[in-house]
Each structure stands twice: as C-alpha cells, then as structure tokens.
C-alpha positions in Angstrom: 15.3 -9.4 -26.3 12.5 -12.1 -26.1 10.2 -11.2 -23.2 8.1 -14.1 -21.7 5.2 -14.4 -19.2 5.0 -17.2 -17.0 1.6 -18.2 -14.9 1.8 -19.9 -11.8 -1.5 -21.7 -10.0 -0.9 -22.5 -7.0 -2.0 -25.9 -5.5 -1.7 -24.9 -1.9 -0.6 -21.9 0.4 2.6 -19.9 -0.6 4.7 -18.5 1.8 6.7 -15.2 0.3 8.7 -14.5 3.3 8.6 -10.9 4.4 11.1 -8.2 4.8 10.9 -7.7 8.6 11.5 -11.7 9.0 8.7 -12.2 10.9 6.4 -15.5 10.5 3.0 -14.0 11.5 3.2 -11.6 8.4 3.6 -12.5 4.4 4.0 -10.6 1.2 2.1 -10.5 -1.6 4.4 -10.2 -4.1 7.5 -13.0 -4.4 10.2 -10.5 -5.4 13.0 -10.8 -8.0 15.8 -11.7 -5.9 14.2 -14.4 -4.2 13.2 -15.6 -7.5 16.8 -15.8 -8.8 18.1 -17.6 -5.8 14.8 -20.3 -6.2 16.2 -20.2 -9.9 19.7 -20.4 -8.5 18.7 -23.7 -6.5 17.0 -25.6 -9.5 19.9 -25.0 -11.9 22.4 -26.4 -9.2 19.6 -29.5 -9.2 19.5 -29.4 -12.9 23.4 -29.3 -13.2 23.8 -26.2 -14.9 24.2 -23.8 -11.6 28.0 -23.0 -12.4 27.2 -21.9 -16.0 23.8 -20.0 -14.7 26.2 -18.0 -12.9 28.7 -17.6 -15.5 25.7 -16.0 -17.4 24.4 -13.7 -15.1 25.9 -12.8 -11.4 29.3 -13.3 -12.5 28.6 -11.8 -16.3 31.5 -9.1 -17.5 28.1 -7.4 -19.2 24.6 -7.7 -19.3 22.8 -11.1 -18.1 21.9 -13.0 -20.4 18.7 -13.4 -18.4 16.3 -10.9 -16.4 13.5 -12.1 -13.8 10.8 -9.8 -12.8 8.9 -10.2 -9.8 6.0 -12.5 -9.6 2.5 -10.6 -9.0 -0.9 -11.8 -7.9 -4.0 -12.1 -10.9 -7.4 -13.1 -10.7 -8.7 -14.6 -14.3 -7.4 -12.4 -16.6 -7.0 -9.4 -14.2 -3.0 -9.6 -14.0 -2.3 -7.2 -11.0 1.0 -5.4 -10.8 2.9 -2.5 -8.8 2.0 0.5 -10.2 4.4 3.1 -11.3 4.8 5.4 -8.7 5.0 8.4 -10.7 1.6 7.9 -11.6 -0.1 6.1 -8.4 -2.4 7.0 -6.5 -4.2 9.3 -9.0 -3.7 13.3 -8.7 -6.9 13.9 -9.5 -9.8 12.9 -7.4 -11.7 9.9 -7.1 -14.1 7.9 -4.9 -11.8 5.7 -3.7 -9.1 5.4 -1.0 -6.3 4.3 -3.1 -3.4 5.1 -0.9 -3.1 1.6 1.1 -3.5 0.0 -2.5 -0.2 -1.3 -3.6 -1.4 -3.7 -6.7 -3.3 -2.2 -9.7 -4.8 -4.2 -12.7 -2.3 -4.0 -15.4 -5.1 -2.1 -17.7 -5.2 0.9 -15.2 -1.3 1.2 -15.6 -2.0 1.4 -19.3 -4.9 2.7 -19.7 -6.3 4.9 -16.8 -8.7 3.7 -14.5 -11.7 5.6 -16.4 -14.9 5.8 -14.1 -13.8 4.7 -10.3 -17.4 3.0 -9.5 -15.8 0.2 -11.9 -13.3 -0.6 -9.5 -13.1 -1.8 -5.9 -9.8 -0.9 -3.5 -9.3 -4.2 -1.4 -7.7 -3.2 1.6 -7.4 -6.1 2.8 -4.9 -7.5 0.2 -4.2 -4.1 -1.0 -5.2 -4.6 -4.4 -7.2 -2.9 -7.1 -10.3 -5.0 -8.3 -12.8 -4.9 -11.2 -16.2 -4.1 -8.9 -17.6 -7.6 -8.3 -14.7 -9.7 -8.7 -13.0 -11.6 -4.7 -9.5 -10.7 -3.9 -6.8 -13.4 -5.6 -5.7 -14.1 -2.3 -6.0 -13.8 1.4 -3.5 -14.3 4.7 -4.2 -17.0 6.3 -2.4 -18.4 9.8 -1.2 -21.9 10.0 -0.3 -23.2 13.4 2.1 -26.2 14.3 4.1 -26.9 16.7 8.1 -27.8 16.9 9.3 -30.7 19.0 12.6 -32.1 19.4 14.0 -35.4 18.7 14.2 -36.6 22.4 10.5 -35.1 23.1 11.4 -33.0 25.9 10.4 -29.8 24.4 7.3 -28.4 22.6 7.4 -25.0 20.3 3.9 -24.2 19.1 3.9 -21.3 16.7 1.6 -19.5 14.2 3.1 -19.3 10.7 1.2 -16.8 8.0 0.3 -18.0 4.4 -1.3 -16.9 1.2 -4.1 -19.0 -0.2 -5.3 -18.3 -3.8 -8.6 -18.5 -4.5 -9.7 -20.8 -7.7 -8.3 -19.6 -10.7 -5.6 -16.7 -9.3 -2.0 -17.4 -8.5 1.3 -15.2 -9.7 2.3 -14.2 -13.3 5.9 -12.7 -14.2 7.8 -12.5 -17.4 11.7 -13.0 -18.4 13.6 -11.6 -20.7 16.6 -13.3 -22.7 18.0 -13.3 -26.0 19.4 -16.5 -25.7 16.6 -19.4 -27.0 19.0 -22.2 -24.9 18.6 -20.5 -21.8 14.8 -19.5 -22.4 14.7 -23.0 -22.5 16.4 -23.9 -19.3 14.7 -21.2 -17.1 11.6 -22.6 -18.1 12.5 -26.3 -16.9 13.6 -24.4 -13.6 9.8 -22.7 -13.5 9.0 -26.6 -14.3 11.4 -28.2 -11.8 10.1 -25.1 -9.1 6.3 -26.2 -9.5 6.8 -29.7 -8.2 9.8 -28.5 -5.2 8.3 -25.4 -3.9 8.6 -21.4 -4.1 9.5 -20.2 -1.0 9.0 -20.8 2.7 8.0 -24.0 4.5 8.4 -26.1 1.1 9.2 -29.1 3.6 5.4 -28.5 4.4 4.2 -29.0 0.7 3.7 -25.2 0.6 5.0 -23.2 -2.3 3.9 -25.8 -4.8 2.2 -25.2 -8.2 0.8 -27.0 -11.0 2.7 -27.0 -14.5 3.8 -23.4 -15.3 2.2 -22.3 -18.6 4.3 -19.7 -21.1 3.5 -17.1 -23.1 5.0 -14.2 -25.2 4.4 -10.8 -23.7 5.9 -9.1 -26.2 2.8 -6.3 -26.5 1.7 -7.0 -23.0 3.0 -3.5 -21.5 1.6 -1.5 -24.8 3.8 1.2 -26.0 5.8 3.2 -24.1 6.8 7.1 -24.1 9.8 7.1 -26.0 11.4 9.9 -22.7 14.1 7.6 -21.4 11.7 6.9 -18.1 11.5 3.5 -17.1 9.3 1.7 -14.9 11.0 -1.3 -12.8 9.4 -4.6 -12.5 12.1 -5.8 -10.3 14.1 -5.2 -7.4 17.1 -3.0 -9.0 20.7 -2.2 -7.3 22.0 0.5 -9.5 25.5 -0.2 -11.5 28.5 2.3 -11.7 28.2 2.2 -15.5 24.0 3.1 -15.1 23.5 6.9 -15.9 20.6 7.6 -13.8 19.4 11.0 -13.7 18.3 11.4 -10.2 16.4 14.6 -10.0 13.7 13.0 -12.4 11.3 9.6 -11.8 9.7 8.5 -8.7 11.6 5.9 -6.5 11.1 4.2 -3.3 14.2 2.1 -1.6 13.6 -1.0 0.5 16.0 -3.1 2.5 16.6 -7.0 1.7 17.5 -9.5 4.0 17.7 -13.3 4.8 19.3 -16.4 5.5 21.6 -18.7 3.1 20.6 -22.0 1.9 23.5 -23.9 0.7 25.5 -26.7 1.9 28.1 -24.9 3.8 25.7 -24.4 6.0 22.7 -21.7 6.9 24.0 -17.9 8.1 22.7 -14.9 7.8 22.8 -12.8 4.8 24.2 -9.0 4.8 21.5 -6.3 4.3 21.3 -4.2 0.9 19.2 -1.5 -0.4 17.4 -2.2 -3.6 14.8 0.0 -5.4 11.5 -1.6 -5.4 8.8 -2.6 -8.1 7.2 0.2 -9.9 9.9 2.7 -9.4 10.1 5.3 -12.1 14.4 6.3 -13.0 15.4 8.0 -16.1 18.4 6.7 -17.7 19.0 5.7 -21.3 19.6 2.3 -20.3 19.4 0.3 -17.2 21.5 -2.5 -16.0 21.9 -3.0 -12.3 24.3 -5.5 -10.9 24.3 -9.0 -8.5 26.0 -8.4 -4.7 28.0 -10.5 -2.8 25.9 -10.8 0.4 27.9 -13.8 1.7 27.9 -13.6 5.5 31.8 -13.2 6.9 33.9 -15.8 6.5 31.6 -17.9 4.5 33.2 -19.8 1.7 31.8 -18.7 -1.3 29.6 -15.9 -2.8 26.3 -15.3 -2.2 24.8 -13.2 -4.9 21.6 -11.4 -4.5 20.1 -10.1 -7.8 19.4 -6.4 -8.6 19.6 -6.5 -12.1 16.6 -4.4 -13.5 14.2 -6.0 -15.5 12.1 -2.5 -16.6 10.2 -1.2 -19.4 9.5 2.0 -21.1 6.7 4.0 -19.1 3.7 3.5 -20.8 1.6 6.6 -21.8 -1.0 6.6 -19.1 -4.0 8.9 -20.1 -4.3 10.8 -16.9 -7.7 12.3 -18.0 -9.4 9.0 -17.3 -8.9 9.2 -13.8 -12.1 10.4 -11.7 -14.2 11.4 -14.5 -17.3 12.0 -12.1 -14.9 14.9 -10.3 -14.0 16.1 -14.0 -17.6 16.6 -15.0 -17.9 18.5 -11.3 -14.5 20.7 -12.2 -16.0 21.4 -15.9 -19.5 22.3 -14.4 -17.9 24.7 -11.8 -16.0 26.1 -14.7 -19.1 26.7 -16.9 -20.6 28.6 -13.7 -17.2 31.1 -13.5 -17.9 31.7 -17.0 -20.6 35.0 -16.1 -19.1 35.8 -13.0 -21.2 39.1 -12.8 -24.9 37.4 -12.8 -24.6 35.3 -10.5 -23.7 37.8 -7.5 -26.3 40.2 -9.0 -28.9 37.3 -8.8 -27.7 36.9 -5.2 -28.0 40.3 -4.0 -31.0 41.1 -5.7 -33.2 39.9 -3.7 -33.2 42.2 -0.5 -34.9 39.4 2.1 -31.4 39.6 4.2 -32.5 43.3 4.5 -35.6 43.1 5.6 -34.8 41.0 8.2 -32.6 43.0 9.3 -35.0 45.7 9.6 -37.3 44.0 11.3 -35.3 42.6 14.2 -33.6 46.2 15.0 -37.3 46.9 16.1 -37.7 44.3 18.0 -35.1 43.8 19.8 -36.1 47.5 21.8 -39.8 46.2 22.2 -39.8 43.1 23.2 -38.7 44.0 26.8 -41.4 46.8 27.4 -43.8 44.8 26.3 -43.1 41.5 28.3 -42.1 44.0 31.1 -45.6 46.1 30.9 -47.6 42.7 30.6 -46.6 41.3 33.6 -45.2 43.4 36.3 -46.4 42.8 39.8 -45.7 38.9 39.0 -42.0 38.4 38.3 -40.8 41.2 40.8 -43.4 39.6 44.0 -42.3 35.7 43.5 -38.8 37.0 42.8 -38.4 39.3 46.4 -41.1 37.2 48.3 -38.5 33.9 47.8 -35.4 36.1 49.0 -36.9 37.6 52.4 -38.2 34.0 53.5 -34.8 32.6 53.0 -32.8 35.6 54.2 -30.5 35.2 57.1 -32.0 38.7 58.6 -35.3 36.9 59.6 -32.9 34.0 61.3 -31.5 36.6 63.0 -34.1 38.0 64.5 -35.9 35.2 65.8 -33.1 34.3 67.8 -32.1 34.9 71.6 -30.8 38.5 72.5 -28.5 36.9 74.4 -26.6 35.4 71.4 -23.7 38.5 70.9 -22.1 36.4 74.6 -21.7 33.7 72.4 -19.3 35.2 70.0 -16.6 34.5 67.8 -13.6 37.0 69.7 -15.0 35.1 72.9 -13.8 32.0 71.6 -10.7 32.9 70.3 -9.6 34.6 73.6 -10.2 31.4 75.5 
C-alpha cells in the first residue's frame, strides 16, 4: 500500500480540541479520529460521503484507506510521538525528557546521539534541535457570547495553537487504491480553505494549499519481530492477534459532540490506544464504533483503525554518550581492583592523626586548667553568692517567719 505525507501550514491559530473538553486547554497533536470525521465532513461536501463510508467504517475488510494523526514540525524537523517502548531513554542523559511527548522523527530512527544537540521544550513538550523555537505555542483568545435579543453577555477565554513561520502539521495516508488517493487529497484541499477543527466559524483551523509527498522510506527500515509502532488512535478488532504480554501501550478515552444535521448530541466515550504505542501482532487492523448518542438516527463512527509501521531499529547506544564514556571510564578503573585500595591505604596520614589527637584530648584540660585557675572558679562563685537568695534572706526583718505561708492558708 501507497503511503503518503501530507504538510499542512497553517494561516492562523488551530484549535485541536482536547480530551477533557475544556476550552482553556488544547492539544498538540490533531488525532486520527478527528481527522476521519473532518474527512468524513468534506466527502459528504464533495458528494462521495456514502461511498467513503462504504470503503472504510462500513468495510467487510480492511479500509481501503488509513489516516495517521497529524504532528507538529518545524523546517524539516517533523516531530512525532515516540514509541513508547523506547522513550524516554534507559540510559542516562542531561535532559529531563519525561514531560516530552514529541520527538524529531530522526531520534525515533536513529537515537538521539550526544544530548547537548537537543533541547527538551517543556513548554510544548517537544524535542528540539538546540537553537531552533518551538513549532508552536498556546495561546488564549478571549470573546464574548451574546444573544440575539442583547440581554445577555458570556465572555470567555478560548485556547489556541499558533505556529510559528514555517511549522504546522505533517501526517501520511495509506491506500492502495490511486481513485481514492486522489479524493482524500481533494478533502486535505477542500479542509485547507473550511477549517480543521474547533472555532472554524472564527476563520481558525485554516491552512494554505496542502502539499504531498511519498513517504515511502520516511520511517527507515524496520525490525522484521512483528512489533509495530501506532501512528494513530487504534480500537483493537476481534480478528487482531495481539500478543499482550509484549509492546508498550498506553489507553486514552475519546469523547465529543456530533456535527450532523440531525442535530448536535453527545457522543459515547471509547477507549482507544494512543500514538506511539508499541503491540505485537502479525498484522494490525482495528475497527470503526458506533458512538451514535441513544436514539440518534444514524451511526456515528469513530475511527480506530491502526495506521502503524514496523518498529524501526533504534540504536540505543546513541543515547547519552557523555554517561557512556563515564560508565566505560568507571569500568576501566574496576579493571585493577587491588591497586587502587593499596594506593589508598598506603599512606598512613589517617593514622597519624589518630595518634595525635588520643594525646590530646587528655592534655588539653590540664593544661587550660593549670594556666588559669584562680580566674574561672572566682568570676564563676563570686557571680552566684551576689545573686543568691541566702544574702536576700538575711538582710531582711527577723520578724518575717509571722508572715508566713501556713498563716495565710489558715485564715
């Protein structure tokens, strides 16, 4: 099967709705099933919704087309989730790479080789080339909602990405089938001018004219092991032989509301696998589900079909090569394990030391005792006597026992 990259450059903010629905936050990554229903939308448009469906939701087999998820790059930097069997790096690094989520596609490949070449962005969560600005950043948009009759006012604060000059999202497709290659590309086409995602009544979501490109040896080679690494959302088909106990995986829930013209409702929740998990299976398939609210009158189909690719052979021995050299320099000092604690006891300073503070620890106080004596025991017993109760005492009246305490208490 043909696999295609697309390039997106945004001409405004995008608004990637995010999973806990909320408008003050975004995500950075437009996933696959939001894709297919944007798809979905500009084949209805384009008049071929019905057989779009035919071809992939409602296919007895395999779709004739998979979407990835669109990604964020920078120039030629195409940043993508990393597989998570392999991320973040075992051994050690620099760099705090846990709250990165999006690595250059050449440190998927490749290894990230020595860390001072990169710099972890945690404000976007990505992984940069040292010198290079993030693709995008979050930005708030306020506005404010009023009705028709002007009785009411809703201010609110809406979150957006904006791209900086020359970033924006890459994906790739995969068909077989050169008619519908063609068609999904007019939908990319139609998409640009109408708007990806959120707020598209606002202009937002818009993109200048998608370019295209095979991708064919964009992923290198991958280990021939049966592990593949998911570039889309994935819901996992009866007929998929998955071997569990192997791979790295990581579940998220999706959500949402229905855009149709019976009306707007909200969707059912499913659990998908997300981007860059790793399953091991000899092929993968996945599967569209219904997530049509109750009582609504038609499907609503939410894509989890997988679009993945062989694991590529990732040199781990790349990673951290500064802590390498320090792991091989420690090893070269366990080599002669004898010298080196001879060399360190050897010397017998500690000894010495030793020796000399056992005498004078017993001196010290005679002599600071003998040098001084009459001074620290007079200032010491002259202070007591002048502040002693006794000389209070005894300059009072002897007629102070009538005053007295059982006295008191009697009367």
């Amino acid at each position: 099967m043909a696999l295609i990259e697309v390039k997106l450059r945004p001409l405004g903010p995008w608004r990637p709705g995010h999973a806990a629905g909320d408008r003050e936050r975004v995500d950075a990554v437009y996933h696959s099933d939001a894709l297919f229903s944007a798809v979905t939308l500009a084949m209805r448009s384009l008049g071929w919704m019905d057989e779009w469906l035919d071809a992939t939701a409602r296919a007895a087999g395999a779709p004739v087309v998979r979407l990835s998820s669109l990604f964020p790059f920078s120039g030629k930097t195409r940043l993508v989730a990393p597989p998570k069997s392999a991320w973040p790096p075992v051994q050690g690094t620099r760099l705090y790479l846990h709250g990165i989520s999006l690595v250059p596609l050449e440190v998927v490949k490749s290894g990230m080789g020595d860390d001072s070449r990169w710099n972890a962005d945690g404000e976007s969560g990505c992984l940069l080339p040292n010198g290079s600005a993030a693709p995008f950043r979050v930005s708030m948009r306020s506005a404010a909602a009023v009705d028709r009759l002007g009785t009411g006012v809703d201010p609110h604060r809406t979150a957006c990405l904006e791209f900086a000059p020359n970033a924006g999202f890459w994906g790739v497709f995969q068909t077989s089938d050169k008619t519908w290659e063609a068609r999904v590309k007019s939908a990319f086409r139609l998409l640009a001018d109408s708007g990806f995602g959120g707020e598209r009544s606002r202009g937002w979501g818009r993109a200048a004219e998608p370019t295209f490109s095979d991708a064919g040896q964009l992923f290198g080679q991958g280990k021939p092991d049966g592990l593949w690494w998911l570039l889309s959302l994935y819901s996992p088909d009866s007929g998929d032989a998955i071997d569990w106990s192997k791979g790295e995986y990581e579940a998220t829930v999706r959500a949402g509301w229905t855009d149709s013209a019976s009306g707007a409702a909200k969707k059912k929740q499913v659990r998908l696998l997300a981007e860059g998990s790793v399953l091991s299976a000899p092929v993968l398939r996945g599967r569209a589900v219904d997530v049509a609210p109750e009582g609504f009158p038609h499907p609503v189909w939410r894509n989890g079909f997988a679009l993945a690719i062989p694991l590529p052979a990732i040199q781990p021995a790349n990673v951290g090569q500064p802590f390498l050299a320090a792991a091989a320099f420690q090893a070269a000092i366990t080599e002669e394990p004898v010298q080196e604690p001879e060399v360190a006891v050897e010397p017998e300073v500690a000894v010495e030391a030793e020796t000399v503070v056992e005498p004078e620890s017993p001196l010290e106080p005679e002599l600071v005792f003998d040098s001084e004596p009459p001074v620290e025991p007079e200032v010491v017993i002259e202070a007591e006597p002048v502040l002693s109760p006794e000389i209070i005492f005894e300059s009072g009246p002897p007629d102070e026992p009538a005053v007295d305490v059982p006295e008191e208490v009697a009367q």
